[in-house]
C-alpha positions in Angstrom: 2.2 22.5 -39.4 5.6 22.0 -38.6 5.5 22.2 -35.0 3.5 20.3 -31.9 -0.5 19.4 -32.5 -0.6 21.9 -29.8 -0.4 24.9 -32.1 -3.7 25.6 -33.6 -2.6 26.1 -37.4 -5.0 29.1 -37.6 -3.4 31.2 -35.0 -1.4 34.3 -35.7 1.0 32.9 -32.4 1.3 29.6 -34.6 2.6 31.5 -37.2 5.6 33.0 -35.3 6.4 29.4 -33.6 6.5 27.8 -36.9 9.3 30.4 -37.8 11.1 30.7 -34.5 11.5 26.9 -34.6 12.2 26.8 -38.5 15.1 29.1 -37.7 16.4 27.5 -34.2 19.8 27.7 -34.3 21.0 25.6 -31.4 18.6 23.2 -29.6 14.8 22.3 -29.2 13.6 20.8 -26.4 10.6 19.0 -26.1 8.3 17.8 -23.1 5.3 16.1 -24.0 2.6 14.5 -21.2 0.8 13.2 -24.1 -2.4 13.4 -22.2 -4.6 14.5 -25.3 -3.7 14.4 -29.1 -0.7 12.7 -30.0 2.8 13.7 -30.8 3.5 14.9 -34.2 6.8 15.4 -35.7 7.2 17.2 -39.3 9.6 18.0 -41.4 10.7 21.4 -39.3 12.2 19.0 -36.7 14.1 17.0 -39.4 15.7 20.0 -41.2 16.5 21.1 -37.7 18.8 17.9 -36.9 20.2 17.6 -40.4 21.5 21.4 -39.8 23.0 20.1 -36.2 20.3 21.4 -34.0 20.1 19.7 -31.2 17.0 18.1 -30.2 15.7 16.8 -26.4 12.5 15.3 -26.3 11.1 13.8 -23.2 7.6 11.9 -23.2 5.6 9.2 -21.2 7.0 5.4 -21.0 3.8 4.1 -23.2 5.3 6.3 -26.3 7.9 3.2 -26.0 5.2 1.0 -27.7 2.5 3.3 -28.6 1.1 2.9 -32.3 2.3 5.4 -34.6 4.4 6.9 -31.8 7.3 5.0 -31.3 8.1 5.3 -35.3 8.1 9.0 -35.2 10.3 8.8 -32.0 12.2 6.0 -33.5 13.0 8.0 -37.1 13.9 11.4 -35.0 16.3 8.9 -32.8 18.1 8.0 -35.9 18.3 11.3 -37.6 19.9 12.5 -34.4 17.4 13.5 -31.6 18.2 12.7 -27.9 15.2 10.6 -26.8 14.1 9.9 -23.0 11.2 8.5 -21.1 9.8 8.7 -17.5 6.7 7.2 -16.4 4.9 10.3 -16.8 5.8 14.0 -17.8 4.4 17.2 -16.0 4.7 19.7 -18.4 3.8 20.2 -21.9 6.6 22.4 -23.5 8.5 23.1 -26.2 11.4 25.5 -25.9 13.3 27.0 -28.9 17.0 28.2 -28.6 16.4 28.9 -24.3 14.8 32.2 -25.9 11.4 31.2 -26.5 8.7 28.9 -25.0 5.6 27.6 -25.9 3.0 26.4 -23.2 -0.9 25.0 -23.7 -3.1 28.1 -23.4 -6.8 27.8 -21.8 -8.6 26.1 -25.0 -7.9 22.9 -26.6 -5.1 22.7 -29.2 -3.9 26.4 -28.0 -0.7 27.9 -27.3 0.9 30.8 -25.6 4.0 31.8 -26.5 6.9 33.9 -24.2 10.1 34.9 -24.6 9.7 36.5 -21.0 13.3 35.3 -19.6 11.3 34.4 -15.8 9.2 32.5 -17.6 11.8 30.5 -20.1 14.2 30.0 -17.2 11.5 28.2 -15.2 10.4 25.9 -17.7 13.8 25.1 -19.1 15.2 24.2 -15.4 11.8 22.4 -14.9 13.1 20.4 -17.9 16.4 19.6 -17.0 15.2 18.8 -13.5 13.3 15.9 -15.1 15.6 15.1 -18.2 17.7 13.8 -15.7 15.5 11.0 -14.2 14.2 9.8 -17.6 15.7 6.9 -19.6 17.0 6.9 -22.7 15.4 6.2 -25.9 17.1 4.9 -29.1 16.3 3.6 -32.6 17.3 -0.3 -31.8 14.7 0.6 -28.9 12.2 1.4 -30.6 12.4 -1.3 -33.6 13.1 -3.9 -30.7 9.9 -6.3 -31.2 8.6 -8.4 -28.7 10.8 -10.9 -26.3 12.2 -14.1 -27.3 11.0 -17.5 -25.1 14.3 -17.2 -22.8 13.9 -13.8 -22.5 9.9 -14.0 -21.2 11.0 -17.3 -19.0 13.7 -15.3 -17.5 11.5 -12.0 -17.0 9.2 -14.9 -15.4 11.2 -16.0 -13.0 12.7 -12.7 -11.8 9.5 -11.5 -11.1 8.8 -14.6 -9.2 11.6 -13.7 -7.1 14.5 -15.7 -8.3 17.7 -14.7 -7.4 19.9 -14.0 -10.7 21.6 -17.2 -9.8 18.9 -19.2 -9.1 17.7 -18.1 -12.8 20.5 -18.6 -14.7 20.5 -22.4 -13.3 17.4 -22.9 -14.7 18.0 -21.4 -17.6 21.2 -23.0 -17.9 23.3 -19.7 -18.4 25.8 -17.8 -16.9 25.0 -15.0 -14.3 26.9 -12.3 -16.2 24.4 -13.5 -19.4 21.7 -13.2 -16.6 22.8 -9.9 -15.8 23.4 -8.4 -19.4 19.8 -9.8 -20.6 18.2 -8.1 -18.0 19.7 -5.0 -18.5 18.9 -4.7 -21.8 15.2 -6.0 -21.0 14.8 -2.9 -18.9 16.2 -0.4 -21.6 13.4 -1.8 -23.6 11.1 -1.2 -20.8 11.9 2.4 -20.1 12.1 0.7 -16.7 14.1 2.0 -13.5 14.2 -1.3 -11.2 13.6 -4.9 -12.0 10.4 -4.6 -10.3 9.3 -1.8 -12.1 10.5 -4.2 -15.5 8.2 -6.8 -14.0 5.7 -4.9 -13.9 5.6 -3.6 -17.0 6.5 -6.8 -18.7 3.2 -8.3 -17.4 1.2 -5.3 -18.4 2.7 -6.6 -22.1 1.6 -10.0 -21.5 5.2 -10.8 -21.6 5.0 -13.1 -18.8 4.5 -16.3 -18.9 1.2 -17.9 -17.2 3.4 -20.1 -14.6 6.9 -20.0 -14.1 8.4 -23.3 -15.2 
């Protein structure tokens, strides 16, 4: 099937989807809450990009580092797809050329399918509304691994309330490498603040024990 899991491979709607999105054109955009079966990216999407389709995808922070996930997201990122995250997505969508969209329908694995303009207006301004407070996704992202020692001591001590400054002394580095490192240690995070990084690094286990 060369579309979401959401399309039920037996259905005559799937059938159509499959086509509309072998044939898009222009862009495919692509919300995804993740809530029940995972992701799946196919061969469709590929041909897509390698014609110059453009592609948006938007799906939950934990796709960052999710099994199995984060490669699919990681080998559409490097054929060309523009990948964000947000701590969690309200829609499940996928929107072919702004002509035709395709919703969950009432039973598990289901679909409905419009090309109603009301109806693909609404969902593509609901995606834009949220494309724009998601984070970006890349390929160096998603190979990234886990954190060095420096890199955990200093997530450490930020979260135990050191002042950039007051880390970079212990650490005995600049500010501005301070600064950089952090930045970069939230892209990898998906996160929005250095709080929210924090947070999310000790959900890793990224933290150490005691700061030192």
């Amino acid at each position: 099937m060369n579309t979401l899991s959401l399309v039920r491979s037996d259905s005559p709607v799937s059938v159509g989807v499959e086509a509309k999105l072998a044939s898009a054109t222009s862009e495919v955009m692509i919300a995804r809450s993740l809530t029940g079966r995972p992701v799946l990216f196919h061969q469709a999407d590929h041909d897509n990009l390698r014609r110059g389709v453009r592609y948006r995808v938007l799906v939950p922070d934990h796709a960052r580092t999710a099994h199995g996930i984060s490669a699919r997201l990681g080998a559409l990122a490097l054929a060309g797809a523009d990948i964000r995250t947000m701590p969690k997505v309200p829609l499940d969508a996928l929107i072919v050329d702004r002509s035709l969209t395709v919703l969950p329908a009432g039973r598990r694995d289901s679909v409905a399918a419009f090309e109603l303009a009301s109806v693909v207006t609404t969902t593509i301004e609901l995606f834009e509304r949220i494309w724009q407070t998601a984070v970006p996704f890349t390929a160096a992202v998603a190979s990234a691994g886990d954190v060095t020692d420096r890199e955990r001591e200093l997530l450490t001590l930020l979260f135990a309330g050191c002042t950039d400054e007051a880390a970079a002394a212990r650490l005995n580095i600049s500010v501005r490498t301070v600064r950089r490192t952090v930045s970069q240690l939230m892209d990898r995070l998906g996160a929005r603040s250095r709080f929210q990084a924090g947070a999310k690094a000790a959900d890793r286990g990224w933290l150490l024990d005691h700061a030192s």
